[in-house]
N, C-alpha and C positions, 0 to 999 in steps of 0.2 A: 675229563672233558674241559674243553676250554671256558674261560671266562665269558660271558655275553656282552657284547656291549652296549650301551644306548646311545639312540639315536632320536634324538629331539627334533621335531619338525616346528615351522614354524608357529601351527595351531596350538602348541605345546604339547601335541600327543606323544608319547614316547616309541620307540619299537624298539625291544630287545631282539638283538639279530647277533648269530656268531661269528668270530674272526673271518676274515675273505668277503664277505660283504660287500656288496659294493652302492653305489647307489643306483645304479641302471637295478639292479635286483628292486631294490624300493621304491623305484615308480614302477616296475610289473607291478610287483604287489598291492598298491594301489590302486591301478589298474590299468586294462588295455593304453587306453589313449594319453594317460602321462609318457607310459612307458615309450609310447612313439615320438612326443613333441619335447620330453626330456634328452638335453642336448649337453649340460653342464651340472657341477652341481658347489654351492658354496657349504664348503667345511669349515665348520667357528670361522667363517666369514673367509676363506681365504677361497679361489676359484679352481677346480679340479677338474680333471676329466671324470667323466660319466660313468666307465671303467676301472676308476682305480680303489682298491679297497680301503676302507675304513681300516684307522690302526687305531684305535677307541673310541671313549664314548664321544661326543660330537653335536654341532647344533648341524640341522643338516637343510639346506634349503635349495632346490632344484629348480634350473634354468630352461626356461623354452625359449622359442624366436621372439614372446614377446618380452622379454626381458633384452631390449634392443640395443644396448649400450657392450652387454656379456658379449652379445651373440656376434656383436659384430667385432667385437676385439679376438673374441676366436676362431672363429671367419677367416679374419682377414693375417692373423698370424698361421693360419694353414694355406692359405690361398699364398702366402712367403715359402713356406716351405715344399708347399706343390711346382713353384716357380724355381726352386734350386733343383730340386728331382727331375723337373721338364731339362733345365741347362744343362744335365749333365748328362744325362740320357743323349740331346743335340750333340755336344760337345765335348766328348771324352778327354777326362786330363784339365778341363776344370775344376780349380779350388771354390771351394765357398766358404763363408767366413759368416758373416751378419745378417741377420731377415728378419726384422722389426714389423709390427705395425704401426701405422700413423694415425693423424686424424680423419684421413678417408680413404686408407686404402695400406700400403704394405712397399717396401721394396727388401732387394737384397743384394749383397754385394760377394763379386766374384772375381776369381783372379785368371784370366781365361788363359787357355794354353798358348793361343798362338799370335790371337789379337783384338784387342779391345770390340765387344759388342757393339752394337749399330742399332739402331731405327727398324733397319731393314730385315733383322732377325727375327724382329719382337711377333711379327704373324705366325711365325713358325715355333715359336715358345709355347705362344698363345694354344696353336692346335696340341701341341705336346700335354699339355697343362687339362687340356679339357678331354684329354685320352686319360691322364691319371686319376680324374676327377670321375669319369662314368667307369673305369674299371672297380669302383668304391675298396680302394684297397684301407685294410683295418690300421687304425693308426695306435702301435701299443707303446706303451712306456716300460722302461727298463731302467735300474740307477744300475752303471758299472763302475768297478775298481777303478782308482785314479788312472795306475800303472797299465794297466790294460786297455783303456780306453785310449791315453798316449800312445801307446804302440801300434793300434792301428791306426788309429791318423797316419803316423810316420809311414807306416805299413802300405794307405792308400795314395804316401804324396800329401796327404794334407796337413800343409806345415802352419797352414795361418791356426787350424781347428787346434792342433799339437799343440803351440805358443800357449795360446788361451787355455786352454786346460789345464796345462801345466801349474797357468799364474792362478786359476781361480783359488778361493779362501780352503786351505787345510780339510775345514770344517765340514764345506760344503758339499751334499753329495751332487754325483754326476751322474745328470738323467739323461737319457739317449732317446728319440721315436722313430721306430720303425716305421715302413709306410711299407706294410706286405712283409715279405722275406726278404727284401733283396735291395733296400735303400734306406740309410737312417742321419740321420744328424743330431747333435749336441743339443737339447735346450731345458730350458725349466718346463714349458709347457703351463698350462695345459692346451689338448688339444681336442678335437673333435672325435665320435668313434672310430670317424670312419672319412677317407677322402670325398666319396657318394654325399656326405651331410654336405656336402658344396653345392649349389649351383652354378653349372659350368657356363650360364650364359650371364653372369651375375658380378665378372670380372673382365680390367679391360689395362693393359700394358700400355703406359702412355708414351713413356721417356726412357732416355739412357743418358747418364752423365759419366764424368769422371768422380774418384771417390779415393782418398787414402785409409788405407789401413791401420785404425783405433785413432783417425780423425787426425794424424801426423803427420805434416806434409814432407818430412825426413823418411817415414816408410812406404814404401809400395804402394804406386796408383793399382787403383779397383777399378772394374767393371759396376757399377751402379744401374739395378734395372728394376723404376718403377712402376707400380699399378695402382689401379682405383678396384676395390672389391666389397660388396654388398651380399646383402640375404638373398637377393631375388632381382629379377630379370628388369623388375620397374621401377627398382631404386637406383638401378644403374644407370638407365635411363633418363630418370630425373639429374640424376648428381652430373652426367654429362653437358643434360643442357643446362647445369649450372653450371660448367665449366666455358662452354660456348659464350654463357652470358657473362661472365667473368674476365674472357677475354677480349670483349668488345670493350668493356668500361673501366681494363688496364692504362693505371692513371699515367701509367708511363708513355704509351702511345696516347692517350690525349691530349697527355701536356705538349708533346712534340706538336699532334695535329692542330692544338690550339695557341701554340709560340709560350708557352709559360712557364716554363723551366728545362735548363739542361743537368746535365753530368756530367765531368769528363776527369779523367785521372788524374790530371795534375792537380786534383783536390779530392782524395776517394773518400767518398760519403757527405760531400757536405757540397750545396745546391747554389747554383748560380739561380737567382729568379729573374727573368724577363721582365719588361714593363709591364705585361695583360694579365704576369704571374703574382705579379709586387700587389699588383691592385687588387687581388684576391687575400691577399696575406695582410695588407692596412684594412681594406674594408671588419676582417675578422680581428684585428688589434684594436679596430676603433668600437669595434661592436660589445669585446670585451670588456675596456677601459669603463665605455658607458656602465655595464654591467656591475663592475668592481666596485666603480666610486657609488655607485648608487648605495649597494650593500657596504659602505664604510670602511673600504680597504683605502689603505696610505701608499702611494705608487713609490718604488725607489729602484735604486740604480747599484751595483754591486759589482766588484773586479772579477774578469776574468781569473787574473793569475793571483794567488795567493800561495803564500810559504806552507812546503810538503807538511812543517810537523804541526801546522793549523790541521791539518788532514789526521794526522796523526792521534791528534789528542780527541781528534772529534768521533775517532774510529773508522772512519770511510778508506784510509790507507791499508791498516787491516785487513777490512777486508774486499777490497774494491782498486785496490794498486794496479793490478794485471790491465783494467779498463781505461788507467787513466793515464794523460798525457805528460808525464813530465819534462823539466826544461832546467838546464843550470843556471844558475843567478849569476852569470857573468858576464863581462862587456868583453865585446872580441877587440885585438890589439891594432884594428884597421891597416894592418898592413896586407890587406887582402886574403890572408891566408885564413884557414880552417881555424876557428878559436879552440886552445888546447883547456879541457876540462882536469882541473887541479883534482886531486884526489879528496880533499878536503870543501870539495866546495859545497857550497847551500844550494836546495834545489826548490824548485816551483812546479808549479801543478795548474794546468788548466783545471778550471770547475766544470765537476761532470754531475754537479747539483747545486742546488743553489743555499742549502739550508742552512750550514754553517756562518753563511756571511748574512744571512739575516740573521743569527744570533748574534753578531758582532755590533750589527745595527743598533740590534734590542741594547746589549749593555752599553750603549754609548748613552750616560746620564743615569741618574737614578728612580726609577722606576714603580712608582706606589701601585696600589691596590686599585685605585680609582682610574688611574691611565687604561685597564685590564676590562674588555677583550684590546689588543693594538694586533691590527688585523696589516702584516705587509705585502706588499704586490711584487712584482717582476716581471715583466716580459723576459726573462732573463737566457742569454745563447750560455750553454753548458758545449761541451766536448768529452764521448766517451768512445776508446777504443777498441770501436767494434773488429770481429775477424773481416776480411775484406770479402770472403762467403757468406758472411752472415748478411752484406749490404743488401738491401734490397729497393730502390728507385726512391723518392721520399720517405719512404714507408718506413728505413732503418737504415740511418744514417749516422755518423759519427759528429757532425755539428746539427745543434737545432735549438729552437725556444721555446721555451716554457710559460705557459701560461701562468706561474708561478706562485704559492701564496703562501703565509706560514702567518697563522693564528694562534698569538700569546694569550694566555688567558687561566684565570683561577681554576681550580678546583670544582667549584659550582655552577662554571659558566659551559663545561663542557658539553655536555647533551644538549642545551639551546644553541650552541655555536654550528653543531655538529647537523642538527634539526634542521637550524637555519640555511645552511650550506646546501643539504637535500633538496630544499625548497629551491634553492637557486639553480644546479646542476638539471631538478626537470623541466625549469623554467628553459632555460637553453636549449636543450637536447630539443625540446617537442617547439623552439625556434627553428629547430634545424629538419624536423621531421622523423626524428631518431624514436624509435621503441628501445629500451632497455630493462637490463636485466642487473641488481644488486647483489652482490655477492659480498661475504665477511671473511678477512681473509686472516686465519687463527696465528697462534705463535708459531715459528720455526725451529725445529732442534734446536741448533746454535742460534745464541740470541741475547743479547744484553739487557739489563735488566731482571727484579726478583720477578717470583710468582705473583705474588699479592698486586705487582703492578701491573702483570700482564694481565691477571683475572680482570683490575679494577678497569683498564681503559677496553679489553672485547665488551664488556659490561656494559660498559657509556655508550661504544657504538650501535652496539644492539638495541637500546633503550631509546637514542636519536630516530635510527631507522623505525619503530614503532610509533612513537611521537610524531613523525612525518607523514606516517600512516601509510609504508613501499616495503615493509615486511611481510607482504605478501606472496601469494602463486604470480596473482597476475604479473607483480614487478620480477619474476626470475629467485625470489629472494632464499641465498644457498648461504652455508657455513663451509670453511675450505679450511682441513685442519691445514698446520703446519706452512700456510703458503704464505705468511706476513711478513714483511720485512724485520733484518734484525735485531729492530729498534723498536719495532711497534706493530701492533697488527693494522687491517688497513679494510675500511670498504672500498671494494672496485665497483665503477661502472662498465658495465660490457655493451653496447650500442649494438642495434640489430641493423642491417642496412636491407638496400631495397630486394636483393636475390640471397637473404638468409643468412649472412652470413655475420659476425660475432666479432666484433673488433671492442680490445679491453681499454678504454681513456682516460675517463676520470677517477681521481680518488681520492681521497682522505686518511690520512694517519694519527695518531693520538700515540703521541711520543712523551715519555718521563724522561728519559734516556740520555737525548742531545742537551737537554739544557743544563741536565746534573755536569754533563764531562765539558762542558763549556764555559758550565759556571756562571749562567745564566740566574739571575733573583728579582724580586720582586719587593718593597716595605707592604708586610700587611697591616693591618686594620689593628694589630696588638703590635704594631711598631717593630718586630721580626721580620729580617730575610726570609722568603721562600721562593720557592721554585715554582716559575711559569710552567703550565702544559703547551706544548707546542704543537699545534696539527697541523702537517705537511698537507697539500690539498692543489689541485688542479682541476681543468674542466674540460679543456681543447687535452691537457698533456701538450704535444711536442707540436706545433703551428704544423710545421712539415707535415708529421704523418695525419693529422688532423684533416689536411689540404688535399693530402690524398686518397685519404675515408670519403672528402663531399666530392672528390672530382670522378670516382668509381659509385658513389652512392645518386648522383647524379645523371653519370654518363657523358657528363660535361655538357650535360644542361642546369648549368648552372640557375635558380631563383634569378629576378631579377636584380634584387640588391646588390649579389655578390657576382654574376656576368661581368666580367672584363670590359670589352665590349657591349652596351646595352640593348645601342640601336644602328645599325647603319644603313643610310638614304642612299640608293641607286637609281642611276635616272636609263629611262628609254631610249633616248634620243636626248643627241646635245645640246639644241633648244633649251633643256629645261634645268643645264650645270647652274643656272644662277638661281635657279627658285629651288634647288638642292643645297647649293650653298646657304640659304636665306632658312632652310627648314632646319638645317644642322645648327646654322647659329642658335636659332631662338630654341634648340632643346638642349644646346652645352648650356646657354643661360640659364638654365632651369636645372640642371645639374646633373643631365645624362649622358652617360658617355658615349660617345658618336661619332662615326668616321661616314666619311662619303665615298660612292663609287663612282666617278664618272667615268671609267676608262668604256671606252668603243668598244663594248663587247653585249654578245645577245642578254635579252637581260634574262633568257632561262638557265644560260649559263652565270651569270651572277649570284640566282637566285640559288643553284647547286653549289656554287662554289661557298655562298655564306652559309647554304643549311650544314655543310660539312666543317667548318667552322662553329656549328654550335652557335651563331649568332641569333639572340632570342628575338629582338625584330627589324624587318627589312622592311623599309620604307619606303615604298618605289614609284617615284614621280615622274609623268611625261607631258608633252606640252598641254593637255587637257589638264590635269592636278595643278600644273603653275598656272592657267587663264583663273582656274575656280577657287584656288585657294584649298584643295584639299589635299591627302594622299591616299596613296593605297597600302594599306598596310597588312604583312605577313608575319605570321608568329608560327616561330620554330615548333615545328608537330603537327601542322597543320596545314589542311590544302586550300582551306577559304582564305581569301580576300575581302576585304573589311577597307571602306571608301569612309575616311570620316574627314572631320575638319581638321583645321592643323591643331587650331585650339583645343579642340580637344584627345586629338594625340596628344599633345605636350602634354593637359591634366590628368589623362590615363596612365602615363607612365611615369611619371612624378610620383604618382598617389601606389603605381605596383614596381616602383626602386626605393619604395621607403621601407627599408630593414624593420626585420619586424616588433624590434622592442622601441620602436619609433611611429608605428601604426597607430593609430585611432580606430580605434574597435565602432563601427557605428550599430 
């Protein structure tokens, strides 16, 4: 007889059970209704199908719908695979290749027989998809021989699946899932028991793109067909009219709708700003600046270009070369022609961060104990190059600024710097009306620096974040092994905005690392050289994407401090061009920004042309508001009309454009 094995549950009970086991057997056993709402199960932590037998003993802990995070990663990588089954079922003589899942849904890419997928297919996918989904065909796992598994691919035509197989590791075995008897694909899995554990009205085919083949734009365009898929019919639901509302307050069509910035190729990823755009990007410069000097940071100014083996020695060439911009150190011979690059020459590097050239700062002079924390600032423009698919409107760009900081400081000063800093970034955020969520982001595999240092600075940040008192549920507060930069691990800020959704800005690092390979020191207190800690640190991150979080978090309705435009006076009737002129004067006086409308047009059309515009208020005067002295004033979102004095329009909107670290609390 065979060995029994066990099977640890999370309560600690044991159950000896013999080889073939599975875990669907051990929630029957348990009882009816596990057995029904058991949909996964995690083996010593790793995620299986439901179906698949125990190979010993095991900690064993099983998945229902409400373990929401599983459920929907397995979902939604069946819901990929139910969508290659549906295409080819359609469309005989297509290849498939890839079917991931995402953060909300799944696509997969296809090499189609005769011509690129459409839009207009995706209805007829869809019914395919929701046919394989109620016929609930059994989804089994099978590992086949390498040599076997090659030969039919070749055998079916499928030479991308072929390729792949071929290259994966020696070691690794090859799992195959049926879906029934009569269609299967390559994958790790796991999967669901059954296509039925779907709901078929709980997935929705948005898009089709182009796509290359292992992401190479040298191999083969793909077929890219994506979807959004959920548990159930009311998540889908929701997550649409998230989507609806997502693309109303697309910062890209705002900025166009409200003149604030463009794009165009002959600069790819980096932002031309308008005038109405500029004034959004200094309002938040000057907002910051105030903020910095208050907290005792020292403002400075740092080169773009500095010499490749600065990069070199500081590690970022290493391993950040592929990103960054270099340039040879040569003067062209002006005779118009193409300057020739000597083989031998010196190269330079745009800065795709700022941190190295603050340590350059720091050792300029010798540098005691007592100088320690020396906090330095940056608005600083970096250059990183991004793939031209990865660009995305402000949001990921290849020039941008940083709100920049790097704080030198002892040994003992770290947890209060780090504390303090905490204080400062909620101070901001809930300026800006931001919910957030704290996260600690652990060491990385590959990574400079010992143990002993990486334990000592996770150590500090953890101990800051408690000190601050945001190592909580309610602040989000998570550990994330292995996600830290190579030099340091790091708290992120992740910003909630107004329809949910998760944008990562601020942060913090607690670096040994740069200042050893820079050679960065300090005189201590026993008259010994030592090594500053340096913590990398931001709050906006990059202005750009920052501008594009408030103008989607917004809607581009902008607060009134940071509105472009604050206020602009339209008149009725021409009569009244001089008592509009005379209103705009005396509120630029006072320091709001204000254009007039006089042109001959109705003023209901004014009034729509500025609400579409985002203008937060219209001040609309006609020969009665110039005899009295008053106006009529409209605020964007609103259908009342509000008759006051001029005087005190001008001290209402004085007292709501003053930024709010400049507010008098009464």
């Amino acid at each position: 007889m065979s060995a029994m094995f066990r099977i640890t549950l999370p309560d600690g009970s044991v159950r000896e059970v013999a080889p073939g086991t599975t875990p669907a057997d051990i929630a029957a056993a348990i009882g009816p209704g596990l057995a029904k709402a058991a949909i996964a199960a995690r083996v010593d932590g790793e995620l299986h199908d439901i179906g698949r037998p125990f190979e010993g003993d095991a900690a064993l802990a099983l998945i229902t719908s409400r373990d929401e995070a599983d459920a929907l990663e397995m979902a939604r990588h069946d819901y990929a695979h139910v969508l290659a089954e549906a295409v080819q079922q359609l469309f005989p003589g297509t290849q498939i290749t890839f079917g991931p899942s995402t953060d909300d849904g799944f696509y997969y890419d296809f090499a189609p027989k005769d011509r690129p997928f459409t839009e207009e297919d995706l209805p007829a996918i869809e019914e395919a998809m929701r046919g394989i989904i109620r016929a609930d065909k059994p989804l089994r796992r099978e590992v086949w021989d390498r040599a076997t598994l090659i030969s039919r691919w070749k055998q079916q035509g499928e030479t991308f699946k072929a390729e792949w197989a071929a290259e994966l590791p020696g070691d690794e075995p090859l799992t195959v899932y049926w879906s029934g008897d009569d269609w299967l694909d390559m994958c790790r899995g796991p999967h669901l028991a059954s296509t039925g554990k779907l709901d078929p009205d709980a997935f929705k085919l948005t898009r089709v793109s182009g796509a290359y083949w292992r992401g190479d734009q040298n191999n083969p365009q793909l077929s890219r067909i994506y979807g959004t898929g959920w548990l159930n019919k009311k998540q889908l639901a929701e997550h649409l009219v998230r989507l609806e509302e997502a693309a109303k307050r697309d910062h890209r069509r705002i900025g166009q709708d409200m003149d604030l910035f463009h794009l165009q190729s002959e600069a790819q990823g980096s932002v031309f700003w308008h005038p109405k755009g500029y004034v959004i990007y200094r309002a938040l410069e000057d907002y910051m600046r105030r903020a910095i000097h208050a907290a005792g940071y020292l403002e400075i100014k740092t080169p773009q270009l500095m010499d490749v083996r600065q990069w070199e020695t500081s590690g970022h060439w290493g391993k950040y070369a592929e990103n960054m911009f270099a340039v040879p150190d040569i003067v062209p011979d002006g005779e118009g022609g193409a300057p020739a690059v000597a083989a031998d020459a010196d190269w330079m590097a745009l800065k795709p961060m700022n941190c190295p050239a603050h340590v350059l700062v720091f050792r300029q002079g010798i540098k005691s104990y007592r100088d320690l924390p020396l906090r330095f600032y940056e608005n600083g423009c970096c250059h990183r190059n991004e793939a031209h698919g990865a660009l995305h409107g402000i949001m990921r760009v290849r020039q941008f600024t940083q709100d920049d900081a790097h704080i030198f400081c002892r040994e003992d000063q770290i947890v209060e710097e780090v504390r303090s800093f905490c204080a400062l970034a909620d101070r901001i955020y809930k300026d800006f009306g931001f919910t957030y969520s704290i996260k600690l982001a652990l060491r990385p595999e590959k990574r400079f620096g010992s143990d002993a240092d990486w334990d000592k600075a996770e150590n500090e940040l953890r101990h800051a974040v408690v000190q601050a008192g945001l190592a909580t549920a309610d602040h989000g507060w998570e550990e994330l092994p292995g996600e830290g930069a190579f030099y340091a691990p790091k708290l992120e800020w992740h910003l909630t905005d107004a329809i949910g959704r998760t944008w990562q800005v601020g942060t913090i690092q607690s670096d040994r690392v740069l200042p050893e390979r820079l050679d960065a020191s300090y005189v201590g207190e026993d008259g010994a050289r030592h090594r500053p800690v340096m913590l990398h640190r931001a709050i906006f991150g990059a202005y750009e994407r920052f501008i594009g979080i408030l103008i989607e978090e917004y809607a581009g309705k902008f607060p009134l401090w940071l509105a472009p435009v604050q206020a602009v006076v339209a008149t009725i009737v021409s009569d009244a061009d001089d008592y509009a002129r005379e209103v705009a004067a005396k509120l630029a006086a006072a320091g709001i920004r204000v254009e007039t409308d006089l042109r001959n047009e109705k003023i209901n059309y004014k009034v729509r042309e500025h609400s579409l515009a985002k203008v937060p208020n219209l001040i609309v005067v006609g020969k009665r508001e110039a005899e009295e002295g008053t106006v009529a004033l409209r605020q964007l979102g609103s259908e009342r009309q509000q008759v006051m004095a001029l005087d005190d329009l001008v001290a209402m909107l004085v007292r709501d454009a003053t930024p709010p670290d400049l507010s008098v609390s009464v």
